[in-house]
C-alpha positions as CSV (number, residue, x, y, z in Angstrom):
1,X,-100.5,-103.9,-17.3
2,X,-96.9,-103.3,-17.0
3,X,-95.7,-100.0,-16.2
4,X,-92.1,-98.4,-16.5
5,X,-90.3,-95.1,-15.3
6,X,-87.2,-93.9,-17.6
7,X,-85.4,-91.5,-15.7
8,X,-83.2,-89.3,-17.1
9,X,-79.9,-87.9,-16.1
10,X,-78.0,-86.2,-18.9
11,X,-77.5,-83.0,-17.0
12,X,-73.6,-81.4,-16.1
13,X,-72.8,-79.2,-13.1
14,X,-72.1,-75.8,-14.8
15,X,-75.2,-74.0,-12.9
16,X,-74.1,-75.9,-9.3
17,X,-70.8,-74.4,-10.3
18,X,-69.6,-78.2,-9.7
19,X,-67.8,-80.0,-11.2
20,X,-69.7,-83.4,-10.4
21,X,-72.8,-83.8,-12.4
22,X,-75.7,-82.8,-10.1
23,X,-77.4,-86.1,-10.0
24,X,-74.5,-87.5,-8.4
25,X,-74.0,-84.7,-5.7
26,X,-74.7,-85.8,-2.1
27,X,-78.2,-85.2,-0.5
28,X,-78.3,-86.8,3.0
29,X,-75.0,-89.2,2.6
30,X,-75.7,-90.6,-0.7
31,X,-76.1,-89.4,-4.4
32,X,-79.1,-87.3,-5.6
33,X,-79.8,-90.1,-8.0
34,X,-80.2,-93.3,-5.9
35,X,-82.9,-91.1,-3.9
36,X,-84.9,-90.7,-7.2
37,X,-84.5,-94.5,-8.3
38,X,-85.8,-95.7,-4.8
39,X,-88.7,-93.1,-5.1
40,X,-90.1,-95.1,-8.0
41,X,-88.6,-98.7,-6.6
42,X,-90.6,-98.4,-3.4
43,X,-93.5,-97.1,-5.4
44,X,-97.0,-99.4,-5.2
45,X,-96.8,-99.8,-9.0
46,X,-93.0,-101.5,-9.1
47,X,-92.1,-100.0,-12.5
48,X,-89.3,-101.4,-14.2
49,X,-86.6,-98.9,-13.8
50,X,-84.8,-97.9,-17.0
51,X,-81.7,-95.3,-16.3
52,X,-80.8,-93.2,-19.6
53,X,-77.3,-91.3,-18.4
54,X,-74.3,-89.8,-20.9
55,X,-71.9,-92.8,-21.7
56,X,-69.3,-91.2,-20.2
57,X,-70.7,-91.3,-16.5
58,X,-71.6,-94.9,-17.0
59,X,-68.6,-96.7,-15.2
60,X,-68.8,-93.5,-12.1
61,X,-72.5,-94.3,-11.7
62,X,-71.2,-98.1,-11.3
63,X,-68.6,-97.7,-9.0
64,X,-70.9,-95.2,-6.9
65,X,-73.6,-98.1,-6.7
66,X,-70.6,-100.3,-5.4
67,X,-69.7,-97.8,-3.1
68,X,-72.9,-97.1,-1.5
69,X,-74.1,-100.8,-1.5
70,X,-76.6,-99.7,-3.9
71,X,-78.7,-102.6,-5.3
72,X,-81.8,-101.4,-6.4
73,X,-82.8,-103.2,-10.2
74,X,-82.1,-101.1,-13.3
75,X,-81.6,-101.1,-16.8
76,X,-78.5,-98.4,-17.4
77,X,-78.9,-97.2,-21.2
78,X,-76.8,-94.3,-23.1
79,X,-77.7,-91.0,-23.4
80,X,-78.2,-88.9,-26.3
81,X,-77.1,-85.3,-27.5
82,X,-80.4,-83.7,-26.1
83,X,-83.0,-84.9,-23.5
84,X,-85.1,-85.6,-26.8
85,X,-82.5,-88.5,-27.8
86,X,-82.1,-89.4,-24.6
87,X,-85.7,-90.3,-23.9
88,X,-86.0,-92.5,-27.6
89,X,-82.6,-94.4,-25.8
90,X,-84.5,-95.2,-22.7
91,X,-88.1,-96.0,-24.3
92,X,-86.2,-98.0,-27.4
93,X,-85.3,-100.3,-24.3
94,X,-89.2,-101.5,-23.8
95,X,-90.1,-103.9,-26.0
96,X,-94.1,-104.5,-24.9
97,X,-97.4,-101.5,-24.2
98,X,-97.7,-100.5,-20.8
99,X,-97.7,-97.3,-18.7
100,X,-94.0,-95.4,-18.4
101,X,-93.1,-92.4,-16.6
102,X,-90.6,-90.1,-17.7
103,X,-88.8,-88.4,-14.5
104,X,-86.2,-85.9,-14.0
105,X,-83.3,-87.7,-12.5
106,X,-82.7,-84.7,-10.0
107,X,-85.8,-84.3,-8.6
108,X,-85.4,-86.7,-5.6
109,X,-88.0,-85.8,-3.5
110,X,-91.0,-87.4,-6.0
111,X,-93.5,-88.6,-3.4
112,X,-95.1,-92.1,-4.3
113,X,-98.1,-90.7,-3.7
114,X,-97.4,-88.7,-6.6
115,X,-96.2,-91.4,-8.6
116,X,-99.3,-93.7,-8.4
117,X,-101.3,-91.2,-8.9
118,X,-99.8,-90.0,-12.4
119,X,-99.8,-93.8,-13.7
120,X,-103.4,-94.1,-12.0
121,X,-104.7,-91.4,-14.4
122,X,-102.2,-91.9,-17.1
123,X,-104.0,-95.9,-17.2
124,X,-107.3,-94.2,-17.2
125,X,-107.1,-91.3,-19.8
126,X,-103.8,-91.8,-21.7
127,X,-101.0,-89.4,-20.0
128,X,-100.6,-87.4,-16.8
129,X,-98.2,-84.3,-16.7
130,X,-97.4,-82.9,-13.3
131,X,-97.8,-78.8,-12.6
132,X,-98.0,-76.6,-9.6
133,X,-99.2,-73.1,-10.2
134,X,-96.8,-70.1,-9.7
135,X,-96.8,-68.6,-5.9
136,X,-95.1,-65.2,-7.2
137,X,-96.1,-63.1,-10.0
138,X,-95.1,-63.6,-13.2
139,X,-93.8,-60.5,-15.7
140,X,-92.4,-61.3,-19.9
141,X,-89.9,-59.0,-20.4
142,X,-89.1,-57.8,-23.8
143,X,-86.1,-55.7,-25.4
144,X,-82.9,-56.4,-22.9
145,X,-85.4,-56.2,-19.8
146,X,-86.5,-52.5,-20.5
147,X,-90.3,-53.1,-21.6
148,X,-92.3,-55.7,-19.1
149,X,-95.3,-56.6,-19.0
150,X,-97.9,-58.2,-15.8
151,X,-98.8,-62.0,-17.2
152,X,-102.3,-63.1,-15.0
153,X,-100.5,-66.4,-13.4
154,X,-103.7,-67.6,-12.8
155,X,-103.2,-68.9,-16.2
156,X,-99.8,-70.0,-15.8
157,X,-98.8,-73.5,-14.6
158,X,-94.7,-74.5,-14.2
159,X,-94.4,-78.1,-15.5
160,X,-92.9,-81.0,-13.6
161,X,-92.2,-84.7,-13.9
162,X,-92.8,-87.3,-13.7
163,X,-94.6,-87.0,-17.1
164,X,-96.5,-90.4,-17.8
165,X,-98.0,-91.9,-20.5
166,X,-99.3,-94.6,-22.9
167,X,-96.2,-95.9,-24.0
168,X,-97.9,-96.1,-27.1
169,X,-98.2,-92.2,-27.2
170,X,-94.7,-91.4,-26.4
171,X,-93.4,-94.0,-29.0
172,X,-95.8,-92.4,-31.4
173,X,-94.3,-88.7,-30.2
174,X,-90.6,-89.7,-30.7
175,X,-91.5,-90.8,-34.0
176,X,-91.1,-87.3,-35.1
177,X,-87.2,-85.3,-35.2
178,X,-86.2,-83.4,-32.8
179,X,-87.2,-79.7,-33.0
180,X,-85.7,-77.3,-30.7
181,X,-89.0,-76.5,-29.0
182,X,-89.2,-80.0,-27.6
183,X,-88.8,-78.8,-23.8
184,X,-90.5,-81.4,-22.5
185,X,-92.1,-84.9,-23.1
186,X,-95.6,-83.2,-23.0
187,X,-94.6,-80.7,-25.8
188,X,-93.5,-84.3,-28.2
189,X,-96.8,-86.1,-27.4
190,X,-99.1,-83.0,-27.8
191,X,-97.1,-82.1,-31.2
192,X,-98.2,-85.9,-32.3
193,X,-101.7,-84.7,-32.0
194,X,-102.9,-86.1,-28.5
195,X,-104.2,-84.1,-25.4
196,X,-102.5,-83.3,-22.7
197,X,-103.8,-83.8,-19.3
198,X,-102.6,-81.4,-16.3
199,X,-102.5,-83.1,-12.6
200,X,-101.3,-81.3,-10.0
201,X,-98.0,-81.8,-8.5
202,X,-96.3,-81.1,-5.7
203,X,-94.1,-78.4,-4.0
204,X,-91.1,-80.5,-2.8
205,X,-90.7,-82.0,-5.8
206,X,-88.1,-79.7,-6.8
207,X,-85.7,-80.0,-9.4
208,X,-82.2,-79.5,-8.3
209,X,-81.0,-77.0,-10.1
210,X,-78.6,-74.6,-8.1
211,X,-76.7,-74.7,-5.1
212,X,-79.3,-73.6,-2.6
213,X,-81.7,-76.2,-4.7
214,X,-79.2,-79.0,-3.0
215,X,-79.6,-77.1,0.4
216,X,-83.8,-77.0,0.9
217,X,-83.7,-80.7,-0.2
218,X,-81.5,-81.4,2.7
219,X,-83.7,-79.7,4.8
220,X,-86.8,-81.2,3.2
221,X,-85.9,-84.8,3.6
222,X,-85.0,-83.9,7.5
């Protein structure tokens, strides 16, 4: 079985109020980024790494690597206008069947316990979507925040990656044109009429979002 992990980085750095994309921002002396590529590198599985960034940050992501003496095997493909296009870039790039993963390039702190896991069960039953269930409670508000109403989170989950899958499911799911409620990789798959499978995820694996996102990573990884 060969198994792959297509991590995606199309994200800016308007909510980091940055001006550096926030994959490339530094968490402990080198870029968010190389921390996620290692986390699947050093994994037990060895995926094949496929990177799916905007064209324009191609030739920054290459000098960075140079930089930082960074040397770990990847295949660097061009992202599209939405995460949707930019995942059919990065699986168009595997030729063969196998197991891939599809991971959020800014969430660094993926555990490769984590990662086996997910293409453990993925092998086994088809796909593996990470969740961790809310800590706080949840309200939906309506009308401009004025009505609200109490949502049980016990039946609530917040989705994660790495996402992984049959890489015949998620060609089958990309098959389809992008719709606007295509959040995820899960949502794509299930819409292509398979089940989705919930595992659970983990806490630290967070997605680095904001500034103070950048901040509890630092202290995470001390």
């Amino acid at each position: 079985m060969k198994y792959y992990a297509i991590i995606v980085g199309g994200g800016s750095g308007k909510r980091m109020q940055n001006t550096i994309a926030k994959q490339f921002l530094l968490l402990k002396n080198k870029p968010v980024l190389m921390h996620t590529l290692s986390a699947f590198y050093s994994s037990s599985f060895k995926p094949e790494i496929i990177l799916v960034l905007n064209a324009d940050l191609h030739q920054y992501w290459e000098e960075l690597c140079l930089k930082y003496n960074f040397n770990i095997p990847h295949i660097l493909i061009k992202g599209g206008d939405e995460r949707f296009h930019s995942v059919r870039n990065g699986l168009m790039a595997i030729k063969g069947e196998g197991i891939v993963a599809v991971h959020d390039a800014v969430r660094p702190l993926v555990s490769s316990k984590l990662i086996a896991k997910a293409y453990e069960i993925a092998e086994n039953i088809g796909n593996a979507i990470t969740c961790i269930k809310p800590s706080d409670s949840v309200r939906r508000v309506k009308e401009n925040n004025e009505k609200s109403k109490i949502i049980n989170r016990d039946e609530l989950v917040l989705i994660q990656t790495p996402q992984t899958f049959e890489i015949s499911q998620l060609r089958k799911g990309y098959q389809q044109h992008y719709k606007s409620k295509f959040t995820d990789d899960a949502s794509v798959v299930e819409k292509a009429g398979f089940k989705i499978n919930l595992i659970e995820g983990e806490r630290n694996n967070l997605k680095i979002t904001y500034p103070e996102d950048l901040e509890l990573a630092n202290f995470l990884l001390k």
